[in-house]
N, C-alpha and C positions, 0 to 999 in steps of 0.2 A: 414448703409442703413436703411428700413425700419423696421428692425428688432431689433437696436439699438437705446439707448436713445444718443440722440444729445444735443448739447451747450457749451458754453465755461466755463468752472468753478467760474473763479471768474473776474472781470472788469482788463485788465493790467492796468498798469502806468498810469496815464494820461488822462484814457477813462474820457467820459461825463457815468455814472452812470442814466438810465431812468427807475423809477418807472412806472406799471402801472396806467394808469391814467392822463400821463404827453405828451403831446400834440408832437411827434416824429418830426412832420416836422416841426412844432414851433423851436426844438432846434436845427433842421437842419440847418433853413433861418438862425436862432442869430449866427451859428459858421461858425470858418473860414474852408475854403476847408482842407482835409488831418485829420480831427477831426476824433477820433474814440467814439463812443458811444456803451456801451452795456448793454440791455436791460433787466434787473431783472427778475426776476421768476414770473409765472402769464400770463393774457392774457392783450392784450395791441392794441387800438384802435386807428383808423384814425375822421376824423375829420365826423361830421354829413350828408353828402353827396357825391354823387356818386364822386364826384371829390376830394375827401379827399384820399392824397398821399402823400407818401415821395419824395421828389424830391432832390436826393445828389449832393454833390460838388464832383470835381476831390479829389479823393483819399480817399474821406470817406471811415470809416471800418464800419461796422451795427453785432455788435456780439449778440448773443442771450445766456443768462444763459439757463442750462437745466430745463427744464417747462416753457421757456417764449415762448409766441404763439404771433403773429401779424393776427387779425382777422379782416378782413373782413365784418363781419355779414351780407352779402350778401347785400350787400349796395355800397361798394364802389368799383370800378370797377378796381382800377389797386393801387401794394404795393409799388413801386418803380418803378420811370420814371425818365427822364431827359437824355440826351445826355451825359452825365459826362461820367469822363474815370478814370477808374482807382480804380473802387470801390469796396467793400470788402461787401459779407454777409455771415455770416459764423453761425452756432448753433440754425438758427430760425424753427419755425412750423409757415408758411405760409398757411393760409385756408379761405376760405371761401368770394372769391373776385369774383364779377361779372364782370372777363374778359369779352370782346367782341370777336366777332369769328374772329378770323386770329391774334388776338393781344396777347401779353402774361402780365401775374400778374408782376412780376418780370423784371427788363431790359427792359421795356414798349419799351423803343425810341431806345433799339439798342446799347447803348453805348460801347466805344469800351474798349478793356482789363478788363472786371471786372471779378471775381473769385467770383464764386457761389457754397459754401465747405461746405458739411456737415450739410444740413438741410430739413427739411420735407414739401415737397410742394405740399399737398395734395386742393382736395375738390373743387376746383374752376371752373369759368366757362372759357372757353377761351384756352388758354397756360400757363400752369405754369411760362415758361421766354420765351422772344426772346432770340437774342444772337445780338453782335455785334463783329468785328473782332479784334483777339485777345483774347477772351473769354474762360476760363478756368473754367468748369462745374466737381467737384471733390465730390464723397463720397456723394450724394444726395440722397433722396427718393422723384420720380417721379410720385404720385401716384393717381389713381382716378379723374384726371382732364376732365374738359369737353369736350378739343379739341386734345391736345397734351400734352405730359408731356416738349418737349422740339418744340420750331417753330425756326428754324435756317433762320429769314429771314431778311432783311434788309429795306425798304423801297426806290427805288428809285438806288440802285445800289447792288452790291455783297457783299461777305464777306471774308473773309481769316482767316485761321490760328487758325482753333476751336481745341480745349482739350475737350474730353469727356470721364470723364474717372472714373472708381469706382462707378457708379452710380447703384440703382435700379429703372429702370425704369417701370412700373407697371398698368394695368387697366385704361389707358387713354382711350380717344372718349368715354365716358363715357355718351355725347350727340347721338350717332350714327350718326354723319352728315353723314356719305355717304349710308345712308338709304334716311335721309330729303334731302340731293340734291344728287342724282346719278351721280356718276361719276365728283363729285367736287375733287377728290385728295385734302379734308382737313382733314386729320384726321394722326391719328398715334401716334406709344408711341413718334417718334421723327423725325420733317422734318425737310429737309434743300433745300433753294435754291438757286443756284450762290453762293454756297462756294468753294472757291480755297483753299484746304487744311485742311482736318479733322482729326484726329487722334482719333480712337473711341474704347477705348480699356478696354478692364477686366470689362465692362458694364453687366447685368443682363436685357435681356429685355422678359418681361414675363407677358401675359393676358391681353393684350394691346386688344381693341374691334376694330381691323381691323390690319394694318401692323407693325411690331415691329419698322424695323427702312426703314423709305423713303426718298432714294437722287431723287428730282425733278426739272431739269432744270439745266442744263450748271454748273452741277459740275465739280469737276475736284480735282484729286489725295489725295485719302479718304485711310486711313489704318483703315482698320476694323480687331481687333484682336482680340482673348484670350475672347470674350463675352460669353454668355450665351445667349442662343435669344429660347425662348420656348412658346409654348401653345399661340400664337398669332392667332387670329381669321381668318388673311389672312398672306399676305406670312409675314417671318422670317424678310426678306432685300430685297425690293427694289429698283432699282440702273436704275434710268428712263432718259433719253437724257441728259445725263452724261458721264464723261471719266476720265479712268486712275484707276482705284482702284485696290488696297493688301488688300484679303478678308481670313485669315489666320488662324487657328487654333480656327476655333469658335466652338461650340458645337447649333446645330437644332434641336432642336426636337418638335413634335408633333406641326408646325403650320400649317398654311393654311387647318386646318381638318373642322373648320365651314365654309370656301367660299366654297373648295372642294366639300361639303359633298353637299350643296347647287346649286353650277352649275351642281353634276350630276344627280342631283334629275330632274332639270330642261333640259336632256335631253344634255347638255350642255359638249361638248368634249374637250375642252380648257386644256392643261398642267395645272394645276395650281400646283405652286411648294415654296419651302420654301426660294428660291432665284429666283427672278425674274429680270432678266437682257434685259431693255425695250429699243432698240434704244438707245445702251449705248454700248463704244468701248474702247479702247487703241487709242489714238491719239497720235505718238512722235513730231506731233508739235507744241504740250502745254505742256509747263514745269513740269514735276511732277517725284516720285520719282521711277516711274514704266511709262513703254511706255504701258501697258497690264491693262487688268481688268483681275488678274493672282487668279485666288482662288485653294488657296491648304489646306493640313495639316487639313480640318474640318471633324468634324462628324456630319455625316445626319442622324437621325435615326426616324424614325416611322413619318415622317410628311406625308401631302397629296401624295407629289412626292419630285422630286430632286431640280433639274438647270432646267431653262427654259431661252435657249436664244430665244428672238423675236421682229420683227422688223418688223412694219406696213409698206407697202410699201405704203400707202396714205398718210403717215405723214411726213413732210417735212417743209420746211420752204414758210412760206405763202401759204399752202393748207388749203383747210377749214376742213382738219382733223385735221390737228395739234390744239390741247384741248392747248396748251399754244400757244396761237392766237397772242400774241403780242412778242414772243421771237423766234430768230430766231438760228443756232448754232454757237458754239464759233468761228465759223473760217468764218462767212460770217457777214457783217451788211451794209447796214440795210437790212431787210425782203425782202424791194421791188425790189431788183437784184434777186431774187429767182423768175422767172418767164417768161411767155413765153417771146421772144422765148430762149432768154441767157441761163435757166435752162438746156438746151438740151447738153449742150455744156460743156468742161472742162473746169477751175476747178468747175464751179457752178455746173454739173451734178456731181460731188464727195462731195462736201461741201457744200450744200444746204440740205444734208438730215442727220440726227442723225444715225450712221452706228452702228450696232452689230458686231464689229471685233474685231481682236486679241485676244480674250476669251481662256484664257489656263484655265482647269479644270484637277486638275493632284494632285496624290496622299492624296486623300481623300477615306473617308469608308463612303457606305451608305447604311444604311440596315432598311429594311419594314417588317412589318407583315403582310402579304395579306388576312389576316381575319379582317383587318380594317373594323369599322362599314360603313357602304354607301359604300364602296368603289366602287364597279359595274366595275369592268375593269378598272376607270377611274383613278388609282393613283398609286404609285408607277412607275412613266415614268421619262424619263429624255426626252429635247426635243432641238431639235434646227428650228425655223420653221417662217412663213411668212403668211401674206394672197396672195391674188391674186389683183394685185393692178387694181382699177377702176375708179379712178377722182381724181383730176379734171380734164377735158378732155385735157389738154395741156399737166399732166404728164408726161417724159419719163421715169415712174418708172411703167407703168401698167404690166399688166400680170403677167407671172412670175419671171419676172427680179431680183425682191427680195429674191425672195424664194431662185432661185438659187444661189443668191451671196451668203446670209448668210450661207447656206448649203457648199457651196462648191469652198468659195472663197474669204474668207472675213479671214482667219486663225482662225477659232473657232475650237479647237480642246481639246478631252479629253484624256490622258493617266494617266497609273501607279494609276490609284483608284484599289478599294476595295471593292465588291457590294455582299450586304447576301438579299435573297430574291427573288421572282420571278419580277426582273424588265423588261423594255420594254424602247422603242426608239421611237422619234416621229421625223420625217425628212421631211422637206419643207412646209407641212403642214397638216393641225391637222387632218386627212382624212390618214396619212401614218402611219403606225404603224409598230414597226421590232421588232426583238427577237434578244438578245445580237449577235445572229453570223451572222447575218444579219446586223447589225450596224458596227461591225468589219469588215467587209468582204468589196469587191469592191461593190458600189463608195462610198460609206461614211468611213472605213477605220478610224472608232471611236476608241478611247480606246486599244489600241497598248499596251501589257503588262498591260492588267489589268487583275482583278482577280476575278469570278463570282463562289461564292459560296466558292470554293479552292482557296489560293493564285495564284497568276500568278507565270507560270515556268519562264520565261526571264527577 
């Protein structure tokens, strides 16, 4: 990762040998698809303009010696595009490329199955890579880039069946987009969206300048395991009008302490917590390898707060809250059945709206220091909660209709954790505040054999 020297030793069998100097996508076009090239020691340049790129065949390999760099010089906007399937980069130092915002350096167009192993994809503007489906992201340093270290997006449809796995992922948004546009949801060490099947596992995602890692929009059956996810600016993970996630044995520490420390400055009562679970559910009827967004076996320690399940009851399909204006949920299309008067009615009044349910939170440990700097009352909470819904005026979701499902009807439930520290409970909405025996007790009936302070006796 980023702490290691990267590259492949010496050229195998066969390879095309490229000295710096030697024109890459020049020997690209001359050879036949499935060529492998690998690129000597030194640094090694694209062509004199913004549109100077590699553009590979199916099966190309792109190996880099160690000290070979493919640089950018802030000129040319993208290192590798083309639709190709099948293609290999493995041992390079990728730097200094003027991505464009939402596009990535690497994988420009999405291509499908390429393997991205074992190299340094620092400094640029943009995304380090997209992804296309099939895509297998191994042993990387994700580092300092301008938008994302990883954009898991597609153009024009979904994705499937990403590997993400051994990477350090590192100080991306390095632009602050979500200062320059509020509330664009572009930034992060790593987004994906419309990915059916992720596997995100023994990752490092750490000082990323907003969320470590964000699923956005009609995900669906994400193993997040064995990561490391720390000192991220806002929350750890993410998990927004999405379904189906094993969130397992990761270790949190110390994120969302800069939004935190910021919304309470601002007066501002909002959970913010290291796992943020947004209008995102267990659905069993989309295939996946879990019916639950089941998170267990992690350690929380010292972040802003916990778990925060929440679920706007404005946002729905074809409301003008819904922020992803043109996507409606996996189990309705198109948009325009989502309204009066049909919404009022089954199945559209169940599946017209991104639901916060089946949430099991059970057997994790999470322990605070409540001399947190800013903290002001406002951290160290776990929460499950709603606003008060109020438009658009044809909604059958206003009032409190939300609050209570998610609260008390939806299967979100915590048992068998592990809590060191003066925690609290926030229920229905962010106005309710309880004290562990309060939370346990009738009607909320939280945390059934957990353990506060002492282990649990049962």
């Amino acid at each position: 990762m980023c702490d290691t020297t990267v590259g492949v030793p010496s050229a195998p069998e066969g390879a095309q040998v490229v000295q710096p100097g030697t024109d890459l996508n020049e020997r690209t076009r001359s050879s036949p698809p499935g060529t492998t090239f690998w690129l000597a020691p030194g640094t090694h340049y694209l062509a004199d303009d913004q549109f100077g790129q590699v553009l590979p065949k199916d099966g190309n390999v792109y190996l880099g010696a160690p000290g070979a760099v493919l640089d950018g010089r802030r000129l040319n906007r993208a290192a590798f595009t083309t639709a190709a399937r099948d293609v290999v980069i493995r041992g390079l130092t990728i730097r200094g490329f003027l991505g464009q915002t939402d596009q990535g350096v690497v994988n420009h167009d999405s291509g499908e199955r390429w393997t991205i192993e074992g190299n340094v994809i620092e400094d640029n503007d943009g995304a380090a890579m997209m992804t296309g489906s099939g895509q297998r992201v191994i042993g990387n340093c994700l580092r300092n880039n301008g938008q994302y270290g990883i954009n898991a997006y597609r153009a024009g449809g979904g994705l499937a069946g990403l590997v993400i796995e051994g990477n350090e992922i590192t100080g991306n948004n390095t632009g602050d987009w979500e200062t320059k546009i509020p509330g664009c949801g572009c930034s992060g060490g790593a987004k994906f969206w419309a990915v059916n099947g992720a596997d995100i596992v023994g990752n490092w995602v750490h000082h990323n300048h907003g969320v470590g890692l964000w699923a956005d929009t009609n995900n669906n059956d994400f193993l997040i395991q064995d990561n490391k996810i720390e000192d991220n600016a806002s929350e750890g993970l993410f998990y927004e009008i999405s379904y189906n996630l094993e969130l397992v044995g990761n270790t949190f520490r110390r994120n969302a302490l800069v939004q935190g420390r910021n919304r309470a400055a601002k007066g501002d009562s909002f959970p913010v917590a290291a796992v943020y679970i947004s209008e995102s559910g267990g659905e069993p009827r989309l295939p996946a390898r879990t019916s639950q967004i089941d998170i267990r076996g992690n350690l929380f320690s010292d972040n802003w707060s916990g778990i925060t399940l929440w679920e706007n009851a404005d946002r729905f399909c074809n409301s003008p809250a819904n922020t992803s204006s043109l996507s409606c949920t996996a189990l309705v299309s198109p948009t325009s059945t989502c309204s009066d008067p049909g919404i009022a009615t089954e199945p559209l009044y169940s599946d017209c709206r991104w639901k916060t349910q089946r949430v099991s939170v059970h057997d994790n440990t999470f322990e605070f220091d409540s001399t947190l700097e800013g903290c002001l009352e406002r951290c160290g909470r776990m929460a499950v909660l709603s606003n008060y819904g109020t438009f658009p005026a044809w909604s059958p979701y206003r009032g409190n209709v939300i609050s209570e499902a998610i609260t008390f009807r939806q299967e979100n439930r915590w048992y068998d954790n592990q809590y060191y520290g003066p925690w609290t409970f926030v229920t229905q909405d962010a106005s309710r505040r309880l004290t562990a025996a309060q939370w346990q007790a009738e009607p909320y009936r939280q945390d059934a054999c957990s353990g506060f302070e002492a282990p649990a006796t049962c």
